[in-house]
C-alpha positions in Angstrom: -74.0 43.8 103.1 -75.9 45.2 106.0 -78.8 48.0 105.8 -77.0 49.7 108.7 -75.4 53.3 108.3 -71.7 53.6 108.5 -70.8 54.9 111.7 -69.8 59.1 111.4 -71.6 58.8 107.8 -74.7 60.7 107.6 -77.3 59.8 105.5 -78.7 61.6 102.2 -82.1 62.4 104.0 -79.6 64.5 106.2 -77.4 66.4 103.9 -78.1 70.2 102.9 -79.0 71.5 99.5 -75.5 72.3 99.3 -73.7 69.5 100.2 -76.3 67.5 98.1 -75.0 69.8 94.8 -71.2 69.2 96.1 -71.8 65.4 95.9 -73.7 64.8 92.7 -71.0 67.4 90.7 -67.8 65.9 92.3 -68.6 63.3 94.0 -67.5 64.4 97.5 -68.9 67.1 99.9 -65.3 68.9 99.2 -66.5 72.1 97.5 -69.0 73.7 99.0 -68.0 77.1 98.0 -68.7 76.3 94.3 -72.0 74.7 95.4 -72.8 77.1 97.5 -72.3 80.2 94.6 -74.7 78.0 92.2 -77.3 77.6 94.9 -77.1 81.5 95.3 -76.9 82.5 91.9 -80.0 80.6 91.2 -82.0 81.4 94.4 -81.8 77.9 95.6 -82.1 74.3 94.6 -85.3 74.9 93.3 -84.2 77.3 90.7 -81.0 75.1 90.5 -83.4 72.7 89.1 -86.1 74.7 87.3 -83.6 76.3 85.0 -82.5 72.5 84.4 -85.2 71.6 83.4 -87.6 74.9 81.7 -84.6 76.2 79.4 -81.5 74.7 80.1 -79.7 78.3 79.8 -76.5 79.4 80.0 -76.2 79.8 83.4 -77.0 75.8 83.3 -74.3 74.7 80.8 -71.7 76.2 83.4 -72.3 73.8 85.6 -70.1 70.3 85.5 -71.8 67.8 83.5 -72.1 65.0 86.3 -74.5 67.9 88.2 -76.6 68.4 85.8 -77.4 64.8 84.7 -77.5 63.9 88.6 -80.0 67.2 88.9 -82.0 66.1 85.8 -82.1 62.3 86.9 -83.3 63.1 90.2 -86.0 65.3 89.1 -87.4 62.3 86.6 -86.7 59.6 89.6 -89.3 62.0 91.2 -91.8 62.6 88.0 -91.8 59.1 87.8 -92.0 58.3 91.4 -95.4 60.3 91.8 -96.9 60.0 88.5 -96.2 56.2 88.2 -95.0 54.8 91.6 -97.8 56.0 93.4 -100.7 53.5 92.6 -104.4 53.1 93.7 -104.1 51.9 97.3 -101.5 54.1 98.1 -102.5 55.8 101.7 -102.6 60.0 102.0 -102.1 60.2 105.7 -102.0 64.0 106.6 -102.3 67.0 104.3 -98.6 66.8 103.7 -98.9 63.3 101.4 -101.9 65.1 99.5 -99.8 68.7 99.1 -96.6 66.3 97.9 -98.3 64.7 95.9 -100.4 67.1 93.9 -97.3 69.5 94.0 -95.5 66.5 92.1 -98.0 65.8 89.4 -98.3 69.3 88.5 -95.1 70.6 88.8 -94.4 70.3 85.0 -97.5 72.7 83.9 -97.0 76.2 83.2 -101.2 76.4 83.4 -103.2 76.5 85.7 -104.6 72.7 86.1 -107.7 71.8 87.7 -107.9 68.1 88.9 -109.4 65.7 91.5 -107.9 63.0 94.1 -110.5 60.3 94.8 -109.6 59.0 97.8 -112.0 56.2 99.7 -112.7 56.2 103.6 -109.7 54.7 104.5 -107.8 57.9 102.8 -106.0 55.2 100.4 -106.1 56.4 96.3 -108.4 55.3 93.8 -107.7 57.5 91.3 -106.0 61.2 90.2 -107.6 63.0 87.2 -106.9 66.0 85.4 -110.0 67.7 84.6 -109.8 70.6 83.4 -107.3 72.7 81.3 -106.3 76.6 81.5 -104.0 79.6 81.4 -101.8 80.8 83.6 -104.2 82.4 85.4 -107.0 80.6 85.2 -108.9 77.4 84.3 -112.7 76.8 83.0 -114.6 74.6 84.7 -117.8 73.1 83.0 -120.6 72.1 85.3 -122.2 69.2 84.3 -125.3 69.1 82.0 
């Protein structure tokens, strides 16, 4: 088996958020229009996958099983991907790694979350910390005595 694309195939990097919903519910990119009305209704992907994953409401359970589980499994390959995967040594090259990243690891709070990325000279990760704790609109911070 070769690593190379089929020719005419496009890759998953390339498909939209619609076509990517059309795929994981049927299997195929054949029913956009359905897709598409999800993606609406919910303002988007994200919200596609937020009410996945905060409440699992009504407007969830109307969508095909095989989306949801694909939806759900993605968004825990991900968790996992930047809570786990990502290990000390692991280069932030450009503002974008560091913003993916911490948007990642705290994705899952409803607070507000104040922690630190040590990062050495080379920009490579020694360590991710959550600090402090708060509401929704807020966190302490203690200064050191």
């Amino acid at each position: 088996m070769s690593g190379s694309p089929v020719p005419g195939r496009r890759r998953p990097s390339d498909w939209s958020d619609c076509e990517l919903v059309a795929r994981l519910a049927f299997g195929t990119r054949v029913d956009r229009d359905r897709s598409r009305t999800w993606l609406d209704r919910s303002g988007g992907l994200r919200g596609l996958i937020d009410g996945l994953r905060l409440d699992g409401g009504s407007d969830a359970q109307e969508l095909p099983l095989a989306l949801r589980e694909g939806l759900i499994g993605a968004v825990k390959l991900a968790d996992w991907y930047w809570s786990e995967g990502v290990r000390p040594g692991y280069s932030v090259a450009d503002p974008g790694d560091a913003r993916r990243y911490v948007r990642a690891r705290l994705a899952r709070y409803e607070r507000e979350v104040f922690a630190g990325i040590f990062l050495d000279n080379q920009h490579r990760l020694l360590a991710y910390e959550e600090l402090f704790y708060g509401t929704i609109d807020g966190a302490s911070i203690r200064a050191r005595s």
